[in-house]
N, C-alpha and C positions, 0 to 999 in steps of 0.2 A: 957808598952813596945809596940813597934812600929812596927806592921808586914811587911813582904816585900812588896814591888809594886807587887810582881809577884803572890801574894797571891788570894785567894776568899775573893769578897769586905764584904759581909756581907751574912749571911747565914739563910734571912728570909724567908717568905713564894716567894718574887716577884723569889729571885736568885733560888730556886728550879723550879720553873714557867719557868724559863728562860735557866737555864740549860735542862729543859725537852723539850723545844723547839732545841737546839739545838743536841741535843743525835736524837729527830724525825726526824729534817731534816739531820743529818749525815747518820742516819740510815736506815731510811725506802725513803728519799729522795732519797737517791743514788742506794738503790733497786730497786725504781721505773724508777729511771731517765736511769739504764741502762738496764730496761724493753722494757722503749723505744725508748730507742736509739739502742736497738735491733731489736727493729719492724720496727722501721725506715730503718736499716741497712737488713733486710730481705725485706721489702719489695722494695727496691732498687737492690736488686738483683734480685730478681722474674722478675721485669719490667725492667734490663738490659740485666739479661741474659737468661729471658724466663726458666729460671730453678730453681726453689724453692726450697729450704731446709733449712728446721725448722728443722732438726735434725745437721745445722753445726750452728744456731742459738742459740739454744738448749745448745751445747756445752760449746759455747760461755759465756751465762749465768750463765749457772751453773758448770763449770771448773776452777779452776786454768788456771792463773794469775786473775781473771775475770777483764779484761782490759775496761768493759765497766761500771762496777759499780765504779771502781776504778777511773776510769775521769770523773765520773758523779761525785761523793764526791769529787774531788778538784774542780773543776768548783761550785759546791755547798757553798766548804767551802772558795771558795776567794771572792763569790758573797753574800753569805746570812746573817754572821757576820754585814755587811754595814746598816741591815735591821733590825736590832733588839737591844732591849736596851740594852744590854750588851754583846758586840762584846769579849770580852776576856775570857768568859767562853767558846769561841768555841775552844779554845787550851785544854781545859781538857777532852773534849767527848773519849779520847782516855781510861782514868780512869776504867769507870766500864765497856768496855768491853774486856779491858787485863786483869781486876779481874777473869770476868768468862772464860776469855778463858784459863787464871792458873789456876783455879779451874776445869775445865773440863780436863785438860792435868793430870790432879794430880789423877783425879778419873777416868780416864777412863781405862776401862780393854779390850782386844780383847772380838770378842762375840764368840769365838771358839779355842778351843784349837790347831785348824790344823792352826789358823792362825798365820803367823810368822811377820803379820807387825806391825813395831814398833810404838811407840807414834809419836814419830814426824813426818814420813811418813803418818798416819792416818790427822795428824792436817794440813801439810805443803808439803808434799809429794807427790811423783805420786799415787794415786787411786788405790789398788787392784781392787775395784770392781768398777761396772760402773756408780756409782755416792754415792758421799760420804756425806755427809747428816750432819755431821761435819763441816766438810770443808765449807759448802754451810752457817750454819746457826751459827758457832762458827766464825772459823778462816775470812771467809769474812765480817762479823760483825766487829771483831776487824778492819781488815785492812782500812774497808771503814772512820770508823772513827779515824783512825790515819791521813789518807789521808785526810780528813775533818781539823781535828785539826792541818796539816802541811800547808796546802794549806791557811788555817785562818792566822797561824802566817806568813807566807809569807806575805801574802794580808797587815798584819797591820805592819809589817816591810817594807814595800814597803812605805807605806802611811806617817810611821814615815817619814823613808828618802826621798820622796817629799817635807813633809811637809819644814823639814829643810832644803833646799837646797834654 
């Protein structure tokens, strides 16, 4: 029987190799990459507007929508796939971090019975409190690497339709 094109090519020791390279760069590259695109973005303000704040940087980073790890992992994932042997395992890094972020949405309980906030507002939601810790290391996890794995299949759907024109 004859698997699909859309399948995993083979699943020896290189494609674990290679798949772990691309979960690192979706995941800790685009933590980093909107680290410092933060810093950079901080310190362009300091030296524009002579007024510093690492507490609206701060924000930035660790809040909901987080808009700067989120365009670091497409920018990552339209650029990095190019660079590695096997460019189409960058479309599944989405895989094992929707696994845990169903398995964390499934077990997660309030830590107080006064609290009334629900599951999806803890994971997706505006913050009760003033930084949600969740959110930061579940929910941004998944998105970076969905945004990874979309921004990849763009990149090689583009590529196809060059190629063939």
């Amino acid at each position: 029987m004859r698997l699909p094109r859309f399948a995993f090519p083979n699943t020896g020791s290189k494609f674990w190799q290679d798949y772990s390279v691309h979960l690192a760069v979706a995941i800790l590259g685009s933590l980093a990459g909107g680290a410092i695109i933060g810093a950079v973005l901080a310190l362009l303000q300091s030296w524009l507007f002579e007024a510093s704040s690492a507490i609206s940087v701060q924000r930035v980073l660790l809040h909901r929508p987080f808009p700067l790890q989120l365009s670091s992992a497409c920018i990552l994932g339209f650029i990095a796939p190019r660079y590695t042997r096997s460019p189409r395992l960058a479309f599944w890094t989405w895989v094992p971090t929707s696994l845990l972020l169903v398995a964390r949405v499934l077990y997660w309980t309030p830590h107080s019975v006064l609290n009334s906030e629900s599951t999806f507002d803890h994971f997706f939601g505006p913050c009760q409190q003033r930084y949600c810790a969740d959110q930061f290391t579940v929910t941004l996890v998944f998105y970076v690497s969905l945004a990874y794995s979309a921004a990849a299949l763009v990149a090689h759907k583009g590529k196809r339709k060059a190629s063939t024109e």
